[in-house]
BAMIKOL-773319 format. One record per residue (C-alpha): x, y, z; residue in three letters. Coordinates in nm, 3 decimals. Example, Ala and Ser with C-alpha at 12.3 -4.5 7.8 and 13.67 -1.06 7.14 Angstrom:
<recs>
1.230, -0.450, 0.780, ala .
1.367, -0.106, 0.714, ser .
</recs>
This chain:
<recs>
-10.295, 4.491, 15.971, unk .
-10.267, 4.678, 16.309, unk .
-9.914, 4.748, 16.412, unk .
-9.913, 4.640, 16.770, unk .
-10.005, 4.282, 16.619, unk .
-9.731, 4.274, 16.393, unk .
-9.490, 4.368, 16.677, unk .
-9.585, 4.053, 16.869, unk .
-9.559, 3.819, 16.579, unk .
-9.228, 3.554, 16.606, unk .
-9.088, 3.452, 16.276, unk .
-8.887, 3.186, 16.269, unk .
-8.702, 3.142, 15.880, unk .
-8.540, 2.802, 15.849, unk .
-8.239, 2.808, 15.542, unk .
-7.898, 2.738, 15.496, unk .
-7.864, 3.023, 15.254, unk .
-7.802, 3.304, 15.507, unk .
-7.792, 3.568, 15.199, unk .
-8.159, 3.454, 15.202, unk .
-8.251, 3.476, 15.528, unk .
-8.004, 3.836, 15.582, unk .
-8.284, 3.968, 15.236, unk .
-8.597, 3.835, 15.457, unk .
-8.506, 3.967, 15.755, unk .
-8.447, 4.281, 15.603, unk .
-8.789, 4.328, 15.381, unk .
-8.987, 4.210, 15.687, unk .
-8.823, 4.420, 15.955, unk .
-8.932, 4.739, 15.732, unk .
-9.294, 4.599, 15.705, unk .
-9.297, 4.625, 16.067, unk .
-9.216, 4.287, 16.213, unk .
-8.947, 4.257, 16.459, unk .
-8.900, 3.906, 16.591, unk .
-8.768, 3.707, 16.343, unk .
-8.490, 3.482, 16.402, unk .
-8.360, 3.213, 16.150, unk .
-8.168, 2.919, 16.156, unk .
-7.977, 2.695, 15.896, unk .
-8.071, 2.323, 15.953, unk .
-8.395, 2.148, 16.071, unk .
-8.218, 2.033, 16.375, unk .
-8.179, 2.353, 16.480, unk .
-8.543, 2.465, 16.407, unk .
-8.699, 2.164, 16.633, unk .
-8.475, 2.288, 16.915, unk .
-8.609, 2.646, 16.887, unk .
-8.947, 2.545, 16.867, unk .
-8.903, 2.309, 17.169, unk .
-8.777, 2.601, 17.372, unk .
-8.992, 2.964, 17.211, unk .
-9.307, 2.989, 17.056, unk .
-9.319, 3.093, 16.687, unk .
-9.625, 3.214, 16.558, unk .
-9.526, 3.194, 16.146, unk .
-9.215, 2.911, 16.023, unk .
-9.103, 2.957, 15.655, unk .
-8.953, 2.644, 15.601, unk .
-8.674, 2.528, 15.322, unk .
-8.752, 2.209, 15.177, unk .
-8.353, 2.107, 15.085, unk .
-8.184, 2.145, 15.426, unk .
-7.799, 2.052, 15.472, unk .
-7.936, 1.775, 15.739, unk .
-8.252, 1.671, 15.699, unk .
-8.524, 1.712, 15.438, unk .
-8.792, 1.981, 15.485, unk .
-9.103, 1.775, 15.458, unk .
-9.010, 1.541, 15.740, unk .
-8.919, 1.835, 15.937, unk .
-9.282, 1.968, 15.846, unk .
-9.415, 1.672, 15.991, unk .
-9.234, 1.683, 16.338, unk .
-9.314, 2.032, 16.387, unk .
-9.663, 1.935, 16.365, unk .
-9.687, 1.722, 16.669, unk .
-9.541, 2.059, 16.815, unk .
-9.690, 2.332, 16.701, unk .
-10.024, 2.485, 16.487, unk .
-9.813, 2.813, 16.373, unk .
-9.862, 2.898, 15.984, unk .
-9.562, 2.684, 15.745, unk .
-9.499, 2.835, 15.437, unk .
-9.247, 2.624, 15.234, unk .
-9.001, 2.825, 15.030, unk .
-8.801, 2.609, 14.750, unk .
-8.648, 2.600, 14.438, unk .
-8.822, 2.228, 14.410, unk .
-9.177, 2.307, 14.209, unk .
-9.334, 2.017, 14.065, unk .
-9.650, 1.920, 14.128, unk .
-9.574, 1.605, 14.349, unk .
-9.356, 1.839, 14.579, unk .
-9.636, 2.110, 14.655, unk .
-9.924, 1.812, 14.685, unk .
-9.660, 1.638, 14.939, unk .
-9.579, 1.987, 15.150, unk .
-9.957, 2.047, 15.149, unk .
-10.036, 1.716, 15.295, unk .
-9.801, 1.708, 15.567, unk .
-9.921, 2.014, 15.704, unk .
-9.777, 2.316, 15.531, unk .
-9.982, 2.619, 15.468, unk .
-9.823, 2.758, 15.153, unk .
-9.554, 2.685, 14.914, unk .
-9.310, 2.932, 14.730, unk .
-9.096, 2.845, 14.441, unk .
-8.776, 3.009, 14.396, unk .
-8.668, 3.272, 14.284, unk .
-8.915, 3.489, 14.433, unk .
-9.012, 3.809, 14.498, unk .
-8.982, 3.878, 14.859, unk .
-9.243, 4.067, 14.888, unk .
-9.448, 3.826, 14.768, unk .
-9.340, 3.624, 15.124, unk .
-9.433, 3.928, 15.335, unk .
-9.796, 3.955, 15.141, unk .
-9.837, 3.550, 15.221, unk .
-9.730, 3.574, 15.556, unk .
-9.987, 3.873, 15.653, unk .
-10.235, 3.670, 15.452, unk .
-10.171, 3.380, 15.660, unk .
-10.182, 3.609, 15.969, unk .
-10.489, 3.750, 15.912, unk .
-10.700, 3.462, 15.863, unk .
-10.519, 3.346, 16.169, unk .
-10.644, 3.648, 16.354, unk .
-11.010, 3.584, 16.193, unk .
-11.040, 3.279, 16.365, unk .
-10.879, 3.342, 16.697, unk .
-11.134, 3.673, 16.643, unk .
-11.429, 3.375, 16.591, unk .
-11.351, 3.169, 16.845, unk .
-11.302, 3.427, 17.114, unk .
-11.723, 3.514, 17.036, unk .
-11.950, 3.418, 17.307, unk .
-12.145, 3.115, 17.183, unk .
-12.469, 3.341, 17.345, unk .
-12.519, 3.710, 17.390, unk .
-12.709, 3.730, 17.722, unk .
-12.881, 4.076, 17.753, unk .
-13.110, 3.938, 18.052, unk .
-13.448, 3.960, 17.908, unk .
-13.337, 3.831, 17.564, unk .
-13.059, 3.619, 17.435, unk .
-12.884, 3.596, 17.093, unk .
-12.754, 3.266, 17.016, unk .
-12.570, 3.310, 16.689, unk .
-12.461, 2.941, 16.643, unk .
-12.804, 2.806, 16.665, unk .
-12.988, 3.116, 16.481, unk .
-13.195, 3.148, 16.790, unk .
-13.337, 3.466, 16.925, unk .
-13.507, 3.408, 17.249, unk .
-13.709, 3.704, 17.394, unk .
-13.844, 3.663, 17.751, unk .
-13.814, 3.308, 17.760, unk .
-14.020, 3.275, 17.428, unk .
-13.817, 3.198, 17.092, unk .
-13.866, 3.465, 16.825, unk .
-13.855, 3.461, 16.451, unk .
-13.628, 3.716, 16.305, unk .
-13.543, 3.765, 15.959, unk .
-13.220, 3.718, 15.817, unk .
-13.145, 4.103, 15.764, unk .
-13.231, 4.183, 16.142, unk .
-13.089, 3.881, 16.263, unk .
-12.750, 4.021, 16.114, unk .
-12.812, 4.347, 16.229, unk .
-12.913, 4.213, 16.586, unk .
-12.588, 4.003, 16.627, unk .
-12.322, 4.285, 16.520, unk .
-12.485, 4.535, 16.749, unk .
-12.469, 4.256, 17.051, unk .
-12.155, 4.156, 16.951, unk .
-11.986, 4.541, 17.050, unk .
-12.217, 4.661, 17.330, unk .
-12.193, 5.001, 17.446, unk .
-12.070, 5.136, 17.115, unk .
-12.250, 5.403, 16.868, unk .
-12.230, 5.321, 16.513, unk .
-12.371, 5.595, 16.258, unk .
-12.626, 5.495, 15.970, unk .
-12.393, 5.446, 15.773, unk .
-12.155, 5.226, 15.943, unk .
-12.474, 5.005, 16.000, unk .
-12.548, 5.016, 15.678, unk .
-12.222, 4.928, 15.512, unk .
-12.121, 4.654, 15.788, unk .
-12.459, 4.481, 15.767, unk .
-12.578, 4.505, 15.419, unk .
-12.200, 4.508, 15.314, unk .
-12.306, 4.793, 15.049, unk .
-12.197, 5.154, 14.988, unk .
-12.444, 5.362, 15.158, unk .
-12.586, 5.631, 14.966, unk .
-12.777, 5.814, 15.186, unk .
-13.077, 5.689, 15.251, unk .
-13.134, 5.572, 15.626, unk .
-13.483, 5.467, 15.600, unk .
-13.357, 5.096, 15.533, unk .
-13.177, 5.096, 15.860, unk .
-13.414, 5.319, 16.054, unk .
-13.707, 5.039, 15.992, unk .
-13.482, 4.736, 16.056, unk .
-13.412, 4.908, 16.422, unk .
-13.772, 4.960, 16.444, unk .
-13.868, 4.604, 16.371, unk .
-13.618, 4.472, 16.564, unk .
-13.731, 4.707, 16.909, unk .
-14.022, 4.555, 16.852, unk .
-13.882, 4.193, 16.936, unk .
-13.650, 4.281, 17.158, unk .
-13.788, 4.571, 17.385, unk .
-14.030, 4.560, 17.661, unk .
-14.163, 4.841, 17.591, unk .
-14.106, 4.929, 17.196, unk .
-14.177, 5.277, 17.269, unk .
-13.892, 5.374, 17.501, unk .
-13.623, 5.132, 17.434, unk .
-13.353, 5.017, 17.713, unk .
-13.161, 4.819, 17.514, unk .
-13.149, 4.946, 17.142, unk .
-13.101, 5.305, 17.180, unk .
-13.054, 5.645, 16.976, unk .
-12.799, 5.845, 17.065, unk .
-12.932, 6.165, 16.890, unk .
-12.705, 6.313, 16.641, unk .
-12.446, 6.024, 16.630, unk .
-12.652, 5.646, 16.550, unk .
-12.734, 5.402, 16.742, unk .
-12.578, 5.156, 17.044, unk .
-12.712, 4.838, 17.184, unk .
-12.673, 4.896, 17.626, unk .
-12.493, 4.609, 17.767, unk .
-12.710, 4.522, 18.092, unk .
-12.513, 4.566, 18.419, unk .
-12.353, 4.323, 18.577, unk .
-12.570, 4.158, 18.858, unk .
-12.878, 4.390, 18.714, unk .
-13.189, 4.225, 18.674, unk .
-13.502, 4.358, 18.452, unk .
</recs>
């Protein structure tokens, strides 16, 4: 997980054992986080969320004022950061009811604290895979053709073109990082999601097929391009530019 992510992260730890919360601190400030405050009753949680945003909560469930799951459920009407309940209360009926209110995960004591730090990045990258998602242009306009990956559609010159599913995957991770050249192998390996053992025929004709969908003139491509001695890039049209 990049660094400069983890430094932006807020971790808020909500437990009256301070020992606890003093070991947590500790293990996560050496995996690299470095906001992470904690608190010892629930009341005290719903006023720091009300005031800071908190991007991961790991939440006791027996708090000295209120219980954990009704806590869960108030800081659900105010926030959609990652709750990870940690308690020494582990039957069955307690992790279906911390589930079901809205927590993410749930962690039985004792535990292994590293364990909380793998959950946490766990929870923080599938966090960052949909904020990654979501971010995606619904369509990849390149002027004379468009890629719209949430419909399957490739239309080429105003005309809608069939493209197997192979190109079609190939087709939407070049248009998705314009600009960029990516070797062979890195093709390969993203697309086919394979170890690539050499042999660049399998890409070269999937670039060919797909030039021939895609370019105006197949021949002397403007858009899917060879950049010789390093791979291949997909050219971004100019802002304003027209064919």
């Amino acid at each position: 997980m990049e660094k400069n992510f983890i430094d932006q992260i807020s971790i808020l730890l909500v437990d009256d054992e301070q020992g606890l919360c003093d070991m947590l601190t500790a293990v996560l400030k050496k995996e690299g986080f470095r906001q992470i405050r904690s608190v010892g009753t629930g009341s005290e949680a719903l006023q720091m969320l009300a005031v800071l945003t908190v991007d991961v909560i790991v939440l006791d469930v027996m708090l000295p004022d209120e219980d954990g799951f009704e806590v869960c459920r108030k800081m659900r009407k105010m926030t959609e950061a990652p709750i990870l309940f940690l308690t020494a209360r582990d039957t069955d009926l307690d992790k279906l009811m911390g589930f079901g209110i809205g927590g993410d995960d749930y962690i039985t004591k004792p535990f292994n604290p590293l364990e909380v730090v793998a959950r946490i990045k766990a929870r923080l990258k599938y966090k960052m895979r949909e904020e990654k998602a979501a971010a995606q242009p619904a369509i990849l306009d390149y002027n004379y053709f468009r890629v719209e990956p949430e419909a399957g559609e490739l239309i080429v010159d105003g005309k809608r073109m069939e493209c197997p599913a192979r190109e079609w995957e190939l087709l939407v991770f070049l248009c998705r990082h314009p600009n960029r050249i990516f070797s062979t192998r890195h093709l390969y390996e993203a697309v086919w999601n394979e170890p690539y053992l050499g042999d660049e025929k399998t890409v070269v004709i999937h670039i060919s097929r797909l030039r021939k969908k895609i370019e105006p003139d197949p021949g002397h491509p403007r858009f899917l391009v060879n950049v010789r001695g390093l791979g291949y890039k997909m050219v971004a049209p100019r802002k304003g530019a027209g064919m």
